[in-house]
N, C-alpha and C positions, 0 to 999 in steps of 0.2 A: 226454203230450208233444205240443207241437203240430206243425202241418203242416212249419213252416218251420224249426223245429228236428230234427225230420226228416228233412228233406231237406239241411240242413247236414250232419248225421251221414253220410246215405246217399253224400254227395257226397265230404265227407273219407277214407271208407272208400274208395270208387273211385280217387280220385286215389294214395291211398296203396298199393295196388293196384298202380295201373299202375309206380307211379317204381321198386316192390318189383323188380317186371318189367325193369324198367330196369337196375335193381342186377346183378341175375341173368344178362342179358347180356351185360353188363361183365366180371362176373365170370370167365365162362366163355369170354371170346375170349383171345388174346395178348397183350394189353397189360398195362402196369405199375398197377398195383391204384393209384387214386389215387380211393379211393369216399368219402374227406372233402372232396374241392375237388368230384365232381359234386354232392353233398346237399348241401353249400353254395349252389352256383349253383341246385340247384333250389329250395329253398327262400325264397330269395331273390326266384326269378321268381313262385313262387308265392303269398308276399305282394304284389307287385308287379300282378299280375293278378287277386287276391283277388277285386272287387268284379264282373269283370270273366267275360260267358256269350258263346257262339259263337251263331250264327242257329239251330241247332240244340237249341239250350238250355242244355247241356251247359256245364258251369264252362273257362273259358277255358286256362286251366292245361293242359288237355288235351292243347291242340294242342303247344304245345311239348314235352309229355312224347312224343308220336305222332313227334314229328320227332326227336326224341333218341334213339326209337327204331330208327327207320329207318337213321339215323347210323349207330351202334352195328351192331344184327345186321345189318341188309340193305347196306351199305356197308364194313362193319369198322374204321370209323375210332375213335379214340383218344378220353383223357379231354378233349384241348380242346376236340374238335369236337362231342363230348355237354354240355360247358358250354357251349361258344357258339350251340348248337342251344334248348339251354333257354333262353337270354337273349336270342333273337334278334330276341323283337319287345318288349323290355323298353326300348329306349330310344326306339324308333318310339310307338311307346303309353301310356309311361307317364312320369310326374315324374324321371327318371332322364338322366345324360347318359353320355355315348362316355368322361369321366373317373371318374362314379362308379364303372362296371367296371374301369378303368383299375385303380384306386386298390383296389376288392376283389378282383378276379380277373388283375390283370396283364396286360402290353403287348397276348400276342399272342391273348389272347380277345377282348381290349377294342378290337383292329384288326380282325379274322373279324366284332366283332356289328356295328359303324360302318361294312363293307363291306356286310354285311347291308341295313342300316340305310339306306342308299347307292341301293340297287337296289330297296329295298322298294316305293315311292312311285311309282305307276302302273302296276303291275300290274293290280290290282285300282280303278284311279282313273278317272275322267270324262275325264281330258283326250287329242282326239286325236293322233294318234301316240303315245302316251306308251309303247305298248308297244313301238317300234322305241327309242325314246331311253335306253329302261329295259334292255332287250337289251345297248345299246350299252355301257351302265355294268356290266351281268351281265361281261361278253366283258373290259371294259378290269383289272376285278379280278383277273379268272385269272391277271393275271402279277405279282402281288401275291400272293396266296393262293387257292391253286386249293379248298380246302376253303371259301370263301364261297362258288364255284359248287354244290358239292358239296352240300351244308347244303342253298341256296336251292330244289337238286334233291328234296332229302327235302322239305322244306314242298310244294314244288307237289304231291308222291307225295300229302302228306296232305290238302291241298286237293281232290285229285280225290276220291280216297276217300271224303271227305266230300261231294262235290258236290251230293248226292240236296236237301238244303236248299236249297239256291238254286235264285231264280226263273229259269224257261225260259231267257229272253232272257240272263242271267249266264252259264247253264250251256253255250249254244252260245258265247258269249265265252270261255270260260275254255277251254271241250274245245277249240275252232277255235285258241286261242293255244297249248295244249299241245301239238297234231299237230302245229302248222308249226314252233315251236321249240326246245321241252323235250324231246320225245321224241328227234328228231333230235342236240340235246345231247348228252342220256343214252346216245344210239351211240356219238357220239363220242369221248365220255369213256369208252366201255367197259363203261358201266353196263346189260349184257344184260336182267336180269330186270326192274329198274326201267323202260328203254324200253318193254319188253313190255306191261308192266301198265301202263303211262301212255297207249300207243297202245290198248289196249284198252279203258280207261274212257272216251278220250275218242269210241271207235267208238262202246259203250253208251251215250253221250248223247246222240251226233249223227243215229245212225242205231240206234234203241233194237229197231226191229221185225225188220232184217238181222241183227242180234247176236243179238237173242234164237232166232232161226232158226237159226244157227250152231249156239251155244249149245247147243240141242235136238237139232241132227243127231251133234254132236259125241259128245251122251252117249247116244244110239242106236246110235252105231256103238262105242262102246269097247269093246265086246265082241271084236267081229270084231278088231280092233286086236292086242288082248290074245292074244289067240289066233293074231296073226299074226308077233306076237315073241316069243314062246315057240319057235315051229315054229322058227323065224331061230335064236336064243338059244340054244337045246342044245347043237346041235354048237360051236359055237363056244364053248362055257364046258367044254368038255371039252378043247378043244385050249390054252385061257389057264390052264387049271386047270394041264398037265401040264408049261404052262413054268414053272409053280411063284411067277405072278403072283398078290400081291392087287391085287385092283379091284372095280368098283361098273359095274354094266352094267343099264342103265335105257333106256327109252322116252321119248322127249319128243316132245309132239304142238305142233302147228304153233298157235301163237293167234289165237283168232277174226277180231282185224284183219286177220291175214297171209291166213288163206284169202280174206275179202273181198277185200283188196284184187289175188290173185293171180285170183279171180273174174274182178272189173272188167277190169283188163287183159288177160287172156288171153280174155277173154267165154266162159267157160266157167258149168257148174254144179259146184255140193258136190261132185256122184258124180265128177264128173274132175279132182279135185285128186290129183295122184297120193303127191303126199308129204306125206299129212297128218301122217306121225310120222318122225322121226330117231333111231337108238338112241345112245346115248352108250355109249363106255368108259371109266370115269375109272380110273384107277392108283396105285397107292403107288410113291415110287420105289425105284429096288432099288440097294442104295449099288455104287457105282465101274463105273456104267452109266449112259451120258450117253441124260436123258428122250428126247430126239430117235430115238436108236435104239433103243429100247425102242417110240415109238409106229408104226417102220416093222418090226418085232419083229413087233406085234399085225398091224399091215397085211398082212404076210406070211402069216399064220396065217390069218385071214379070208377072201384071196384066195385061199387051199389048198382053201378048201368051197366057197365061191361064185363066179360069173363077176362079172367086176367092168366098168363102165363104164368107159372110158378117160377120154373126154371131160371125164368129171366127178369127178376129182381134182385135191384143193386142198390144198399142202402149206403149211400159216400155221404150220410148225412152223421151216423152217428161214428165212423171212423172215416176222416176224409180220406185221398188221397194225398201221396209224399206231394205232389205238388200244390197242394192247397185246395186241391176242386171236392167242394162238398154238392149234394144232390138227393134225389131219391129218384130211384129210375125202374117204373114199369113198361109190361108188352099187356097189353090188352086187345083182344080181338073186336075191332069196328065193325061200324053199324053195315056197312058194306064187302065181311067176309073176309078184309085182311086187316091184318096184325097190324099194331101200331106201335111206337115206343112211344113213350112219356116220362118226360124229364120234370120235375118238380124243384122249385130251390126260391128261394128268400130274394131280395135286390140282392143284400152284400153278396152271397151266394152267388148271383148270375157276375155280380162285376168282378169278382175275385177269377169267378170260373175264366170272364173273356179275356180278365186283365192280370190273372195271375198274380206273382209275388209285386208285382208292382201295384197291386190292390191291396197288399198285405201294408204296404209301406203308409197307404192313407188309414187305414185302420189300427196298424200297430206301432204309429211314430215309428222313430229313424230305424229302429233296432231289429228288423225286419224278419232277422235270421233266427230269432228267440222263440220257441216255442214251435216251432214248425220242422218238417223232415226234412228242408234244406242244406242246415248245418250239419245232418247226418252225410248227406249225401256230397256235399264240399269235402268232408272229410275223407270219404272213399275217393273220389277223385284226386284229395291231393296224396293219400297212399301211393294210387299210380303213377301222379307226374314223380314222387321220391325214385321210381324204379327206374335205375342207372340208364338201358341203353334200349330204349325198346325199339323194333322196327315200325318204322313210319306208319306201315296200313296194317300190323298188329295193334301198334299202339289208337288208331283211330276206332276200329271193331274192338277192343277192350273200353273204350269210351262208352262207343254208340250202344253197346251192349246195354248199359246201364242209363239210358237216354229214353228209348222208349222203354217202359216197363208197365205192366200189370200187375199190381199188386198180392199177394197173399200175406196174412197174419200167421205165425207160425208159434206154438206157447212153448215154453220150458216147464218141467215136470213138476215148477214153483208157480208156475201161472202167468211168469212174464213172458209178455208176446215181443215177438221180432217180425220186422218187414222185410217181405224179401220180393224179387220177382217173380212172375209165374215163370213155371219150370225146374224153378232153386230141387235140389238135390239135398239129399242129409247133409251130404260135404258140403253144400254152400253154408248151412244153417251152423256146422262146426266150424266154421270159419268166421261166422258173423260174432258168434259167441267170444273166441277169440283166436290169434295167430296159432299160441300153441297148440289148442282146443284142437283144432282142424289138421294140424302136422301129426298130431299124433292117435288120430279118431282111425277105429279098426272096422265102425259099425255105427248102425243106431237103432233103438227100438221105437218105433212110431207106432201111438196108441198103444204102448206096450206087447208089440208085437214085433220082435227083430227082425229087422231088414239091411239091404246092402248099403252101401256106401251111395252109390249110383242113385239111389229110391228118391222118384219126384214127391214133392211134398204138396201138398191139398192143404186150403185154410182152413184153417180150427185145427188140423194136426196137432196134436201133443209129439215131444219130439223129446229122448235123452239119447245124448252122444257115447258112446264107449270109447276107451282112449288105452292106450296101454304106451308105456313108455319107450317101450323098442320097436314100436313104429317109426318109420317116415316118409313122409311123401312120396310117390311113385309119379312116374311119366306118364301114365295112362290115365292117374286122375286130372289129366285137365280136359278128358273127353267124359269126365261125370259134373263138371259145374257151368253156371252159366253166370253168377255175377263175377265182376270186376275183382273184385275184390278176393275173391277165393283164389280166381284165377292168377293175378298178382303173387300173392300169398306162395303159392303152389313155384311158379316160376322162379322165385325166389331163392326158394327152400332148394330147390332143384341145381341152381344155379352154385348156390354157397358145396349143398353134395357131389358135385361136378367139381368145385375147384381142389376141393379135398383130397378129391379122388385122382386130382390129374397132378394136385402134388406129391404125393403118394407114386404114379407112376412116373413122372419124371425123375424123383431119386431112384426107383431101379433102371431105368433109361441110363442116367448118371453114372451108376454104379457096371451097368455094360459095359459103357464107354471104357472106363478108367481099367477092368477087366481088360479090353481089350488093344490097352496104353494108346488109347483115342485121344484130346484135347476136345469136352464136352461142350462146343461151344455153338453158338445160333447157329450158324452157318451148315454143320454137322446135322444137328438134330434136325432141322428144316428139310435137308436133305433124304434122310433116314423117314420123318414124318411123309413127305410126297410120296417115296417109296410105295410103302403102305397105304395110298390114297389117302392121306389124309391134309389138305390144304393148310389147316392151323396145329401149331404144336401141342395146345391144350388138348382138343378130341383125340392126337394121336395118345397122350403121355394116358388119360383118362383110360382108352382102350388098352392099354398095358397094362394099369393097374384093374382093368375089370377081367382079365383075363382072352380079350376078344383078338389082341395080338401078341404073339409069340414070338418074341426077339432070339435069333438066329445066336447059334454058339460064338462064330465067325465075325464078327460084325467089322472087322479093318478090311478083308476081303469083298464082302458087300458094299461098300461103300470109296474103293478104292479103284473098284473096275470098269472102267471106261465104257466095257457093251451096253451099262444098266442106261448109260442118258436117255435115250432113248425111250424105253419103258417110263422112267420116270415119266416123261413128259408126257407120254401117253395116258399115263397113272394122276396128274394133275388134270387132263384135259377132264378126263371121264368122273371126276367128282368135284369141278369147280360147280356152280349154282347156273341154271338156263341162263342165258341172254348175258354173262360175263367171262363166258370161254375164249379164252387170248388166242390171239392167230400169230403165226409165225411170221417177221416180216414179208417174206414174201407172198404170202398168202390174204395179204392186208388190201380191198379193195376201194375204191374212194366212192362213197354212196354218192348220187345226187342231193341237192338242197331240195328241201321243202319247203313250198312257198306255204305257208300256216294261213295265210290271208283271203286265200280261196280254195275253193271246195277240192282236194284229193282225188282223182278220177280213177276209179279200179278198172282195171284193162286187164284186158285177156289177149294175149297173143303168141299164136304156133302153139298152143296148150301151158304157155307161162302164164304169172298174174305178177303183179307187183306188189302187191300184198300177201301176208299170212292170214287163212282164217283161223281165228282164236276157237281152242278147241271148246272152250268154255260152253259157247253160245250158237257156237255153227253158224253164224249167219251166211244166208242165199242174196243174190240179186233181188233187187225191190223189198226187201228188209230195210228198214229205218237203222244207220249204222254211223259209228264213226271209225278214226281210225287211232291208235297208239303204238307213238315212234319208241320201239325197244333199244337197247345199248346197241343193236347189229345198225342201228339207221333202218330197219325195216320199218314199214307200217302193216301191224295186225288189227287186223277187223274183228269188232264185237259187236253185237246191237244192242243198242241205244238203251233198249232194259233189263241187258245182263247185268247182273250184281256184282263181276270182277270190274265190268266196266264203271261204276257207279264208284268203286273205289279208286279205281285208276283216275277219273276226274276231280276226285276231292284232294288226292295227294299228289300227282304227277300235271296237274291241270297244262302246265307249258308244254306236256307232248302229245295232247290231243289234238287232230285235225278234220273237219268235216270232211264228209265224204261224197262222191257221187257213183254210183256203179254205169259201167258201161253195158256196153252189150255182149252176154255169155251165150252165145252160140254153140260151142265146141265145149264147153264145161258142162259137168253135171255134178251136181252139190248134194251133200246127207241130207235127208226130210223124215221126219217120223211124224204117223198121222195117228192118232188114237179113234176108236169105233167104238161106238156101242149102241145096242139094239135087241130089239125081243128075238130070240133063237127061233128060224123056223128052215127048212128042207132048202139046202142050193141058196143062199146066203154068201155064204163064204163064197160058193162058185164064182156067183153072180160078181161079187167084189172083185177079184182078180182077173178076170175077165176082162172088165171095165179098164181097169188098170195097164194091165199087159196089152190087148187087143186095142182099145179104144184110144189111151192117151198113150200107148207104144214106152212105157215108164218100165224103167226095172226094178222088179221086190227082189229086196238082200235080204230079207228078213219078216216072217210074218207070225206073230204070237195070236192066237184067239183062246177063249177059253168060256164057256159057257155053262151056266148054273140055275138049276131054282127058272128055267124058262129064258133069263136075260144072258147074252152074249156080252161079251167086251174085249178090247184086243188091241196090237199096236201093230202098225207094218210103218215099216223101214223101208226107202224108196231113193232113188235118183234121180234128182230134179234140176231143171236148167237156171228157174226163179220164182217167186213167190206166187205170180200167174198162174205156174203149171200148178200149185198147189190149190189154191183159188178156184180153180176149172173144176178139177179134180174132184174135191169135196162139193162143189154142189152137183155134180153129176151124180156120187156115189150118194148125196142127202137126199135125192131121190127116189133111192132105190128102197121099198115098200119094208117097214120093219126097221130100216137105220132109223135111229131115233137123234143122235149125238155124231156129228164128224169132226177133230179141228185138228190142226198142227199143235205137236209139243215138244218140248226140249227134249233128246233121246235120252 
């Protein structure tokens, strides 16, 4: 037999394999046994993709069976969304249309893979922003059929998964697009285990040498872990035993992202993550006892052995969360002197929790969106996609804003409560109430106690809006709100008192002209507008009528004299926007190509680099970095977990390029290192010392300030690369009294 008839065999066995798998899953959840319409649609898809291998090698076919999978067991949805999952990239790819499904598999598969289908195109495309305009199509589906989001969530799962084939430069694109959107989604939507694992593959790309560190301490410590819920575990499976409960009481440790990222923020090490594990209770219910009290049943029982934290109980049983996840969650101090969480909840409870609104759908028939804070929050969403023109990576941070949230309940002075996020301000909550509500709120008094506009709001708040009718919006309220919605709102209102106002001053504009027997026409005013730095007509005519420009008695003379080109042009350079200032022909230089397909090499040479560093992030030598090509054809450098950079991958993904740093000998890069330590005589000496003398480093800058016995401080330093910083601090970790050394963002 030859190679290639071999490898047909080998590949038809595998495939068959997996759809076996497929079958088996089906089989075995709730659903109505309908296994001739899935081998149908697979079959289908599978000639349809015949000819057709992934970068990986692997027969194409695959991927949709991976995503059918996903569907099915890791989601729990039904037989349409295992055909529509199979078919999904059959009319994007192949001789097939949105009718031929139609016409074989009926309306509402043939509407799920044409929504598909819809949102496919720029994901994975060249074109900038494609990924916010593509977002925008994801978002406007959901209220049409929330299983197209749902579906498009499994493919990216199996995208990641498979990430390891694609080149560097793709795989910061795709992980940097999955952190800022999909993951966030997938909370949303309630989808716990899928977020998890999606934030953690795109940790493993982005940041491959911090995971793998994790990673390694994680399974060093699982011992002690094991050993530490056991000790917890006993008595308390004796006391659930004797109330004559079944349940499932498990360990769940914290994922790799989450410690990183509780790292980052707190500036902490591994050894001080204190809750690296949560134990779960999950329950059977016990008929003609409401789950609710059943999970304060267990709470009670728990709290009989162990002392429990006050602070940190969260009842998401008697008001879930917007996404579905109901719970009861205590900290109780263990039998071995540290804190433990405890998570309590019913089965439907855990499967809702892992499987979100795609649990809601086996519970609440088709109509999914009924009775849940979904439909509220569809509705905020499609408010913003209404707003005309928003900028790409505004419009995404006006998204993601309202993507992860934490909850507060907030009443009106009638007793009806509003959800809002943690943080929400009076003005968000006059906003929620309604458009005008909010356009015209002067104040509000919480708890009957007046306060500003700006005042963050606390659950249980009692909250009335004040409003007066010769209010409106101002430009500084969008630095007192934090939902979507307000912010929308705001933008708006702002927008519409902008055009008002800029038609207002363009008829005195107008009325100049005609004064000064001009011909008012584009050409003139455009002119006139540069003048006065202003690139578009509207901001200039606006500033005339706000008084901020002062039109000249003369205006034939101004605009007739030949010296002014000049200026003018200089007056356009100096307030076009960064990275879009036009160069004169001759001053136009032809960048070299970048090859995107391998790693970017930053060089240092006679004191030049080929690179900008992004001032954002400052990244040094041996920093984990990539790179993004600006309108100059430059590449600026940001690493890998600045947050401009996290946005620059979700929406510009075509102009990322990995990177590798050469060798900076002759450079010396910003370092800020943060200290702290008990205050004691020659400290401070001791430090600089070290610094100046031993590593030959120069301080720009040194802050100390000490109190109450403890010191703490920042110094600003001149560094070659990450080594010199590395050296550095455990030299100075030594020195008796430093408690705390590490680099931080200056």
């Amino acid at each position: 037999m030859s190679n290639v008839a071999e490898q047909i065999k080998s590949d038809e066995q595998m495939i068959q394999e997996v759809f076996d798998a497929l079958l088996n899953d089906y089989v075995h959840s709730n659903h109505r046994r309908k296994i001739e319409k899935i081998t149908k649609a697979f079959l289908f898809a599978k000639q349809a993709h015949a000819d057709a291998r992934r970068r990986s090698g692997e027969p194409y076919i695959m991927h949709p069976l991976a995503v059918a999978r996903i569907v099915c067991s890791e989601m729990g949805l039904g037989s349409t969304s295992i055909c529509s999952a199979l078919l999904h990239d059959v009319v994007e790819d192949c001789d097939y249309t949105v009718d031929d499904i139609k016409n074989m598999f009926g309306e509402k598969i043939a509407q799920i893979v044409d929504g598909l289908t819809k949102i496919s195109g720029g994901i994975f495309g060249e074109q900038a922003s494609a990924q916010a305009e593509n977002f925008r199509r994801l978002l406007l589906t959901m209220n049409s059929d929330i299983r197209v989001v749902l579906i498009k969530i499994a493919d990216r799962l199996h995208n990641m998964r498979t990430l390891g084939s694609m080149l560097p430069a793709k795989q910061f694109k795709i992980a940097g697009e999955t952190i800022y959107l999909y993951a966030p989604l997938a909370h949303r939507l309630g989808l716990f285990t899928i977020k998890t694992e999606l934030e953690d593959l795109s940790f493993k790309y982005e940041h491959p040498k911090e995971y793998e560190s994790i990673h390694n301490k994680l399974k060093a410590t699982e011992e002690e872990r094991n050993t530490l819920f056991e000790h917890f575990a006993e008595p308390v499976r004796v006391k659930l035993d004797k109330m004559g409960l079944t349940y499932e009481m498990r360990a769940r440790v914290k994922s790799a992202y989450s410690i990183w990222n509780k790292i980052q923020s707190k500036d902490i090490t591994f050894e001080d993550v204190y809750d690296l594990f949560a134990v779960r209770i999950i329950f059977e219910p016990v008929p003609n006892i409401d789950e609710k009290n059943l999970c304060w049943d267990i709470y009670s029982a728990i709290t009989d052995i162990y002392r429990i934290k006050p602070d940190r109980i969260r009842d998401w049983v008697s008001r879930p969360k917007a996404n579905g996840y109901q719970a009861l969650h205590l900290t109780v101090m263990g039998p071995d002197g540290q804190w433990i969480e405890i998570q309590i909840r019913s089965q439907r409870m855990d499967e809702v929790a892992e499987k979100g609104f795609a649990a809601h759908w086996k519970y609440k028939g088709d109509n999914i969106e009924e009775d849940t804070e979904l439909g509220k929050w569809l509705q905020t969403i499609k408010e913003i996609l209404d707003n005309p023109d928003p900028n790409a990576l505004d419009f995404l941070d006006t998204i993601k804003m309202n993507l992860y949230t934490s909850e507060i309940f907030v009443f009106t002075p009638k007793g009806e409560f509003k959800t809002l996020p943690q943080g929400a301000t009076a003005l968000d909550f006059a906003y929620a109430i309604h458009t005008n509500v909010g356009n015209m709120c002067i104040g509000a008094k919480v708890n009957h106690k007046l306060t500003p506009l700006s005042h963050r709001l606390s659950s249980g708040d009692q909250v009335e809006i004040l409003t007066s009718r010769s209010q409106t919006p101002q430009a500084e309220w969008l630095h007192f709100v934090t939902t979507a919605k307000a912010r929308t709102k705001i933008e708006a209102a702002l927008r519409k008192i902008k055009r008002e106002g800029a038609k207002k001053g363009e008829e005195k504009v107008t009325s100049a002209f005609l004064k000064a027997e001009i011909e008012p026409d584009t050409t003139s005013m455009d002119k006139l507008a540069i003048f006065f730095g202003f690139p578009k007509r509207e901001d200039f005519f606006y500033s005339v009528e706000k008084g901020n420009v002062i039109l000249p008695e003369n205006l034939k003379k101004l605009l007739k004299d030949k010296s002014q080109d000049k200026t003018m042009w200089n007056q356009l350079i100096a307030v076009l926007p960064m990275g879009s200032k036009k160069k004169k022909p001759q001053e136009v230089t032809e960048k070299p190509k970048i090859d995107k397909s391998k790693p970017y090499i930053l060089t240092e040479q006679a004191f030049e680099h080929n690179y900008i560093v992004a001032k954002c992030c400052n990244p040094i030598p041996g920093d984990d970095a990539l790179g993004f090509i600006n309108d100059d054809g430059d590449v600026v450098v940001h690493k890998r977990s600045c947050p401009m950079a996290t946005r620059l991958k979700s929406s510009f993904g075509e102009r990322i390029v990995s990177t590798e740093w050469s060798s900076h000998k002759n450079t010396s890069f910003d370092a800020t290192l943060e200290v702290q330590g008990i205050d004691s005589l020659g400290v401070l000496n001791t430090i600089t010392q070290i610094i100046s003398n031993d590593f030959n480093v120069n301080i720009q800058r040194l802050l100390i300030e000490a109190k109450d016995g403890v010191f703490e401080g920042k110094i600003k330093l001149k560094v070659h690369n990450v080594e010199d910083i590395q050296h550095l601090c455990l030299t100075l970790s030594k020195i008796k009294n430093i408690k705390s050394i590490g680099r931080v963002a200056d």
